[in-house]
C-alpha positions, -999 to 999 in steps of 0.1 A, spaced: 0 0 0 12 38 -10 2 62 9 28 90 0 8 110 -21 34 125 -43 52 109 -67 90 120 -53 99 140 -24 107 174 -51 69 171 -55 59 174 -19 87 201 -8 75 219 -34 40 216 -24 39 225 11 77 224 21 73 184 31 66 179 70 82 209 79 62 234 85 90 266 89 103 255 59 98 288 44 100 306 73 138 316 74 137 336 110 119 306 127 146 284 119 169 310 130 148 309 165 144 273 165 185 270 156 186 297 191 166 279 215 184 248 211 218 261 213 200 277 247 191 244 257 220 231 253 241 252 273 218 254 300 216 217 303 255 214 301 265 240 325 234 220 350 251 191 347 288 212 354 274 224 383 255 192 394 287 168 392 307 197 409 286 195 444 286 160 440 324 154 437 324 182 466 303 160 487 322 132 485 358 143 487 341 161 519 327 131 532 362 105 522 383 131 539 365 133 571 365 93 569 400 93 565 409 123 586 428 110 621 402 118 654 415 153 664 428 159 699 399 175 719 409 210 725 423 224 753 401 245 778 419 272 784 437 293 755 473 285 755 483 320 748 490 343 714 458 346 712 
Protein backbone atom coordinates (compact mmCIF):
# COMPACT_ATOMS: atom_id res chain seq x y z
CA UNK A 1 0.00 0.00 0.00
CA UNK A 2 1.17 3.84 -0.99
CA UNK A 3 0.24 6.23 0.90
CA UNK A 4 2.79 9.03 0.03
CA UNK A 5 0.82 10.98 -2.08
CA UNK A 6 3.36 12.48 -4.26
CA UNK A 7 5.21 10.86 -6.72
CA UNK A 8 9.03 11.96 -5.25
CA UNK A 9 9.91 13.99 -2.44
CA UNK A 10 10.72 17.45 -5.06
CA UNK A 11 6.91 17.14 -5.50
CA UNK A 12 5.92 17.38 -1.86
CA UNK A 13 8.72 20.08 -0.76
CA UNK A 14 7.48 21.89 -3.40
CA UNK A 15 3.98 21.58 -2.43
CA UNK A 16 3.94 22.54 1.08
CA UNK A 17 7.75 22.39 2.14
CA UNK A 18 7.32 18.42 3.11
CA UNK A 19 6.65 17.94 6.99
CA UNK A 20 8.18 20.94 7.87
CA UNK A 21 6.15 23.44 8.46
CA UNK A 22 8.99 26.56 8.92
CA UNK A 23 10.28 25.53 5.94
CA UNK A 24 9.78 28.76 4.35
CA UNK A 25 9.98 30.58 7.26
CA UNK A 26 13.76 31.59 7.40
CA UNK A 27 13.66 33.63 11.02
CA UNK A 28 11.94 30.62 12.73
CA UNK A 29 14.60 28.39 11.95
CA UNK A 30 16.93 31.02 13.01
CA UNK A 31 14.84 30.90 16.48
CA UNK A 32 14.44 27.27 16.49
CA UNK A 33 18.45 27.03 15.61
CA UNK A 34 18.58 29.73 19.10
CA UNK A 35 16.64 27.86 21.50
CA UNK A 36 18.45 24.79 21.07
CA UNK A 37 21.82 26.09 21.30
CA UNK A 38 20.01 27.73 24.68
CA UNK A 39 19.15 24.36 25.66
CA UNK A 40 21.96 23.06 25.32
CA UNK A 41 24.13 25.23 27.32
CA UNK A 42 21.85 25.39 30.05
CA UNK A 43 21.59 21.75 30.29
CA UNK A 44 25.54 21.36 30.08
CA UNK A 45 26.46 23.99 32.48
CA UNK A 46 23.39 21.98 34.99
CA UNK A 47 25.14 19.10 34.67
CA UNK A 48 28.75 21.15 35.40
CA UNK A 49 27.38 22.37 38.33
CA UNK A 50 25.48 19.22 39.43
CA UNK A 51 28.71 16.82 39.23
CA UNK A 52 30.66 19.67 40.87
CA UNK A 53 28.57 19.55 44.37
CA UNK A 54 28.58 16.04 43.96
CA UNK A 55 32.44 15.42 43.66
CA UNK A 56 32.41 18.25 46.58
CA UNK A 57 30.31 15.97 48.71
CA UNK A 58 32.22 13.25 48.54
CA UNK A 59 35.77 14.35 48.70
CA UNK A 60 34.12 16.11 51.90
CA UNK A 61 32.67 13.08 53.19
CA UNK A 62 36.21 10.51 52.22
CA UNK A 63 38.34 13.09 53.93
CA UNK A 64 36.52 13.27 57.05
CA UNK A 65 36.46 9.26 56.93
CA UNK A 66 39.97 9.28 56.51
CA UNK A 67 40.92 12.33 58.61
CA UNK A 68 42.76 11.00 62.08
CA UNK A 69 40.20 11.82 65.39
CA UNK A 70 41.47 15.30 66.41
CA UNK A 71 42.78 15.87 69.91
CA UNK A 72 39.94 17.48 71.92
CA UNK A 73 40.86 20.98 72.46
CA UNK A 74 42.34 22.42 75.28
CA UNK A 75 40.14 24.52 77.78
CA UNK A 76 41.86 27.23 78.38
CA UNK A 77 43.69 29.28 75.47
CA UNK A 78 47.33 28.47 75.47
CA UNK A 79 48.34 31.99 74.76
CA UNK A 80 49.03 34.27 71.43
CA UNK A 81 45.82 34.60 71.22
Amino acid sequence: MDTFPYADWAEAIEANGAIFTWADNESAIFVLTGLGIAAFVLSLLHIIRSEDRNLNHAAARLAAQSAPSAPSAPSEPMGGE
